[in-house]
C-alpha positions, 0 to 999 in steps of 0.5 A: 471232343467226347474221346479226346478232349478234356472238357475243363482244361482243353488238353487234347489226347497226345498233346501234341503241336498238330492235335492243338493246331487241328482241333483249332484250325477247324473247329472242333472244340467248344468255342469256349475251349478254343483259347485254352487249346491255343495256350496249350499249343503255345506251351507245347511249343515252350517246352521245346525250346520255341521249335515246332514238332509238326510235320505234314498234317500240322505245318501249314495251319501251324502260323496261321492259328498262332496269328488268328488267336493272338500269338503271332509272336511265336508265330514269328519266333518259329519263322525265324528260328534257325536250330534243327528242326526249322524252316531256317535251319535248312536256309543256314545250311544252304538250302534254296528248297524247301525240304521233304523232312527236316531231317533230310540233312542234319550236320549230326546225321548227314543225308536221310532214307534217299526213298523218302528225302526229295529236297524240293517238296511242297509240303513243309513249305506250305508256311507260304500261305502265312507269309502272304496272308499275314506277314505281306497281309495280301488276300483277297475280299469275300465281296471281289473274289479271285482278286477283283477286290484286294485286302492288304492287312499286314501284321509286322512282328517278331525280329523281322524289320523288312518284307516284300512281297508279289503276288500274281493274282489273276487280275495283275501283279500285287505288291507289298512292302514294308520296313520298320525301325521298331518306331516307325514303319514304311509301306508301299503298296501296289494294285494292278489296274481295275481292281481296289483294295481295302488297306488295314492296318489294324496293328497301328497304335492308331489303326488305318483303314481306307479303301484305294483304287489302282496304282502305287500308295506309300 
């Protein structure tokens, strides 16, 4: 903090998307600077064009903070956005990988450094874990690891209207889904044998909570 960050507006040395997403992910600014960083990365984001500019050491926390201090809607405008550089730019273009860069191919450009251009690379898809914890809302509970206890918390947003996901936990097949018409939402959850689950759905106008055992709830 002392070398980098500006201890009255939380502007962060680079000023950039990573420093933001760093310093925020894992706690390294004051408690009272942790909003103001996180408006900062939102504003970085803004002025390119609601695009990200991370690469491996930013991307995989990139989501996740957006959504833990109350920005999932950009959160989900990244998701969904589909201009160079994105997760969908590359699925536009027919994609069925993740890629090493986003740069691997571009239509301008074409094909990258073959030495440092797999198009089938673990990194830049690390937004997975956002997708299952978040968007599908499946974790597990502090008091049940590894599964035993379920958490089923999905946080619906942006343009998207209709999610599924499975998750292979070590105690069976999780499932979630849901669709929305922007007025109504439908879910449908199922827990494998032998575990329960806490459903909460916070982002209700009236929000939900209960505790379910195995089996299919709608």
């Amino acid at each position: 903090v002392k070398a980098f960050v500006n201890t009255t507006d939380a502007t962060i040395k680079g000023n950039t998307q990573t420093v933001y997403v760093i310093a925020v992910a894992f706690e390294l600014l004051p408690q009272n600077l942790i909003p103001l960083a996180a408006n900062h990365l939102v504003d970085n984001i803004k002025a390119h064009d609601w695009h990200l500019t991370t690469g491996f050491v930013g991307v995989g926390n990139l989501c996740p903070t957006l959504s833990r201090l109350g920005h999932s809607d950009v959160a989900y405008r990244l998701l969904l956005q589909d201009t160079y550089p994105s997760w969908g730019y590359s699925i536009k273009y027919n994609a069925t990988t993740i890629w090493e860069r986003w740069d691997g191919w571009t239509q301008e450009k074409g094909f990258q450094d073959p030495a440092m251009n797999s198009f089938n690379h673990y990194s830049l898809g690390s937004v997975g874990r956002w997708l299952f914890q978040s968007v599908a809302g499946i974790d597990t509970h502090e008091e049940g690891m590894g599964f035993k206890s379920i958490v089923i918390a999905p946080k619906p947003g942006g343009n998207l209207h209709k999610m599924t996901a499975r998750y292979q936990s070590i105690n069976g097949l999780i499932g979630m889904s849901w669709e929305t018409n922007g007025a109504n939402i439908t879910l449908t959850i199922d827990i494998p044998v032998n575990t329960k689950a806490l459903i909460d759905l916070s982002f209700l106008k009236q929000p939900i909570h209960t505790n379910v055992g195995s089996g299919r709830s709608e």
